[in-house]
Structure formats: structure tokens, C-alpha cells
C-alpha positions as CSV (number, residue, x, y, z in Angstrom):
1,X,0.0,0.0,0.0
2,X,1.5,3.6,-1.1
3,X,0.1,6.6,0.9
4,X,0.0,8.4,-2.2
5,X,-1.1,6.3,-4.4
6,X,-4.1,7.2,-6.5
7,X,-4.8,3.2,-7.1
8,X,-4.3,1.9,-3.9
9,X,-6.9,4.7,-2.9
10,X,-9.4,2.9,-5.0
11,X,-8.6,0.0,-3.4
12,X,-9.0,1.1,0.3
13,X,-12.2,2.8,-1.1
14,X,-10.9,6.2,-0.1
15,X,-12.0,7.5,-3.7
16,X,-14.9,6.5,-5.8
17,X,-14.7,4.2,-9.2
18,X,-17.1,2.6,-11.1
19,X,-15.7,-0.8,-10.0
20,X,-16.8,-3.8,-12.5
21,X,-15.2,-6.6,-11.1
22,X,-13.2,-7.4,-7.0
23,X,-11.9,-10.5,-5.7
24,X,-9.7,-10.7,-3.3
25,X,-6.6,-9.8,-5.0
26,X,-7.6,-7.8,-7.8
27,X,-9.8,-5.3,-8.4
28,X,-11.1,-3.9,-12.3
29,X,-13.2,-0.4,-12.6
30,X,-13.5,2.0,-15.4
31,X,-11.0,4.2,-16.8
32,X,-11.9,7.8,-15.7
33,X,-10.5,9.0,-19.3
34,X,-11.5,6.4,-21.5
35,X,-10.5,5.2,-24.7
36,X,-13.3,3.8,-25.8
37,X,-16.6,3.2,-23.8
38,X,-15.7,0.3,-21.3
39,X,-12.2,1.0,-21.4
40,X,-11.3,-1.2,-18.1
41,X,-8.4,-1.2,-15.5
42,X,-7.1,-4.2,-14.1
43,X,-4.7,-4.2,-10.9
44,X,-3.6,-6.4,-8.4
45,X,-4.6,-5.0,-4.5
46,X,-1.0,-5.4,-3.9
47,X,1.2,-1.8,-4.8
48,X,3.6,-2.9,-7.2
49,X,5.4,0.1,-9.2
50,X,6.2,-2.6,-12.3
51,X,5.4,-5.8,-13.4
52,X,8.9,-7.2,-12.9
53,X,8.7,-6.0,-8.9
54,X,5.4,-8.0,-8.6
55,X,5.5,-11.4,-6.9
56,X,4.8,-14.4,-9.6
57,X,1.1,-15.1,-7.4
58,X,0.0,-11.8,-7.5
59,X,1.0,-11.6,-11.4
60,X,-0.8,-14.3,-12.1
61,X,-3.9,-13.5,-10.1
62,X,-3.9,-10.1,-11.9
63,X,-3.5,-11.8,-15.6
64,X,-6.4,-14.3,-14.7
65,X,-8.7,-11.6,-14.4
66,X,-7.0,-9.7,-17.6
67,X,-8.3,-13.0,-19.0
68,X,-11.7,-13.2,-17.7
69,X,-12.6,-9.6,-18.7
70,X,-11.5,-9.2,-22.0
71,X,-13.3,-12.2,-22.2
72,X,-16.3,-10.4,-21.1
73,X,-15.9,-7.3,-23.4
74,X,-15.2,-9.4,-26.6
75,X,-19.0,-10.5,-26.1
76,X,-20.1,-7.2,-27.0
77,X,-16.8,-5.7,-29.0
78,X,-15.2,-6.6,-32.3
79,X,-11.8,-6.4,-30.1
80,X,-9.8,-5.4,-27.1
81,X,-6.3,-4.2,-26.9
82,X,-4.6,-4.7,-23.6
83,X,-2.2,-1.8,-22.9
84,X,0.6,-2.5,-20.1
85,X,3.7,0.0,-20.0
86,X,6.1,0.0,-17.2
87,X,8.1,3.1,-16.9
88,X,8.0,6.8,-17.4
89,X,9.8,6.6,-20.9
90,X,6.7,3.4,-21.8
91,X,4.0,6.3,-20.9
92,X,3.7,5.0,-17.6
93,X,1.5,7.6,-15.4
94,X,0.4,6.2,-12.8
95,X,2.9,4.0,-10.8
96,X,0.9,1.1,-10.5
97,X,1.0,-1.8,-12.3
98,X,-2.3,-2.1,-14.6
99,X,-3.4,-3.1,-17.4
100,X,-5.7,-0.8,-19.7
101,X,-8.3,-3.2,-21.4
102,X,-9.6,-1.1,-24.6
103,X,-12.5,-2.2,-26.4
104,X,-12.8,-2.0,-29.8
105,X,-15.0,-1.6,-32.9
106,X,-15.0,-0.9,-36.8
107,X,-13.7,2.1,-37.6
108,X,-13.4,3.1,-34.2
109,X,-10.5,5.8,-34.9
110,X,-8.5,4.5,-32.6
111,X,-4.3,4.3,-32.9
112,X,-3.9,1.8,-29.8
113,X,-0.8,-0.1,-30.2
114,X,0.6,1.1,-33.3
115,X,4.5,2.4,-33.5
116,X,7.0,3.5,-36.3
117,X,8.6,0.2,-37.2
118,X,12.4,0.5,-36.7
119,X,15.4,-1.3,-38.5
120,X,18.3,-2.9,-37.2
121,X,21.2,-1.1,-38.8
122,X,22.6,-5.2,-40.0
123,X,22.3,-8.5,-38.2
124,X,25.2,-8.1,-36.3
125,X,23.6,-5.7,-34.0
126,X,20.2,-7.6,-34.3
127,X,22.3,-10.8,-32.8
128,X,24.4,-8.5,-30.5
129,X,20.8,-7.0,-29.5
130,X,19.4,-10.4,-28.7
131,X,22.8,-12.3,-27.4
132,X,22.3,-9.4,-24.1
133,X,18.7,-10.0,-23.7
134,X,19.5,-13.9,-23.9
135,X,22.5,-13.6,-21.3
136,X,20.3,-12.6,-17.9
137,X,19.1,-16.3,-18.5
């Protein structure tokens, strides 16, 4: 729990959301600047800052529902995107881990999950690229 913490607030019911779903280790209510109508947030009840400081329970607690309620909003959308950045530089605002779940329709307008594609200057730095990611295992 984070004293300042506008998501653990939530949880504590200290401030009002339009919860949708709450078990006892996650909790799902809508997003207060939506997307797209039923744009959802999914957190665990535990205050972790990014997914790699949560324990491996509580991630896959939070995922499980992730799971269940996109399931839920694909019964009455064409699609959902789920949205998860960690980090200030990823568009990370609010220092909790969530996930955004973003419905989605036809010709909705929406640019969810699109980026500028970018090059690797050869495959030497490609395999140099992956040979570091591969060496914390």
C-alpha cells in the first residue's frame, strides 16, 4: 500500500470508481478517461510500481482476471487491446501496475498499439541485441 497512491486509494475505497469486477486480490473499474466506452483497469490489491517488482502469485492473479474480462468485453466488442507500459519513458503515469483493457470496434479511430517500425542497422547488432537479452538467462 502507497500513501499516495491514486490506485491503492481505489482499493482502500478512499475514492470513488465505477468498480466492475473485485476479488480478493484484484480489483477492475473504469477508466476515468476512456478510450473507448468500457475502457477497463485491471490491478492487483498489492502496490507494485512494475510488473517485474510483482511477486509471480500476484501476477498471475492479476493476468487471470485480464483474462476473464476481456473475455467479457469481446462479447459485446469486435476487439480489445490490452495496454501494459512500465516506466516513465513506456507512458507509464500512474505508478501502479495495470493493465488498460480497450475495447474496440469498426472504424473506431483508434491508434492503440501502433508504433514506427524501426530497422536494425545489420544482423550483427540484431544478434548482438538479442545475445544481451538472452544472457540474464
Amino acid at each position: 500500500m502507497e500513501e499516495d497512491c491514486i490506485f491503492c486509494k481505489i482499493v482502500d475505497k478512499k475514492i470513488p470508481a465505477e468498480i466492475v469486477y473485485e476479488n480478493n486480490n484484484t480489483i477492475a473499474f473504469l477508466d476515468i478517461s476512456p478510450a473507448s466506452k468500457g475502457h477497463t483497469l485491471v490491478i492487483s490489491k498489492k502496490h507494485s510500481k512494475i510488473i517485474s517488482d510483482m511477486a509471480d502469485k500476484d501476477l498471475n492473479d492479476l493476468i487471470l482476471t485480464v483474462k476473464n474480462l476481456s473475455s467479457i468485453l469481446l462479447k459485446f466488442n469486435k476487439g480489445v487491446n490490452l495496454v501494459q507500459s512500465n516506466g516513465k519513458e513506456a507512458g507509464q503515469e500512474v505508478f501502479h501496475v495495470h493493465f488498460h483493457l480497450i475495447p474496440r470496434s469498426e472504424n473506431d479511430n483508434l491508434d492503440v498499439g501502433r508504433w514506427n517500425s524501426h530497422k536494425y542497422k545489420d544482423e550483427k547488432e540484431r544478434k548482438a541485441v538479442a545475445n544481451k537479452i538472452r544472457s540474464f538467462f
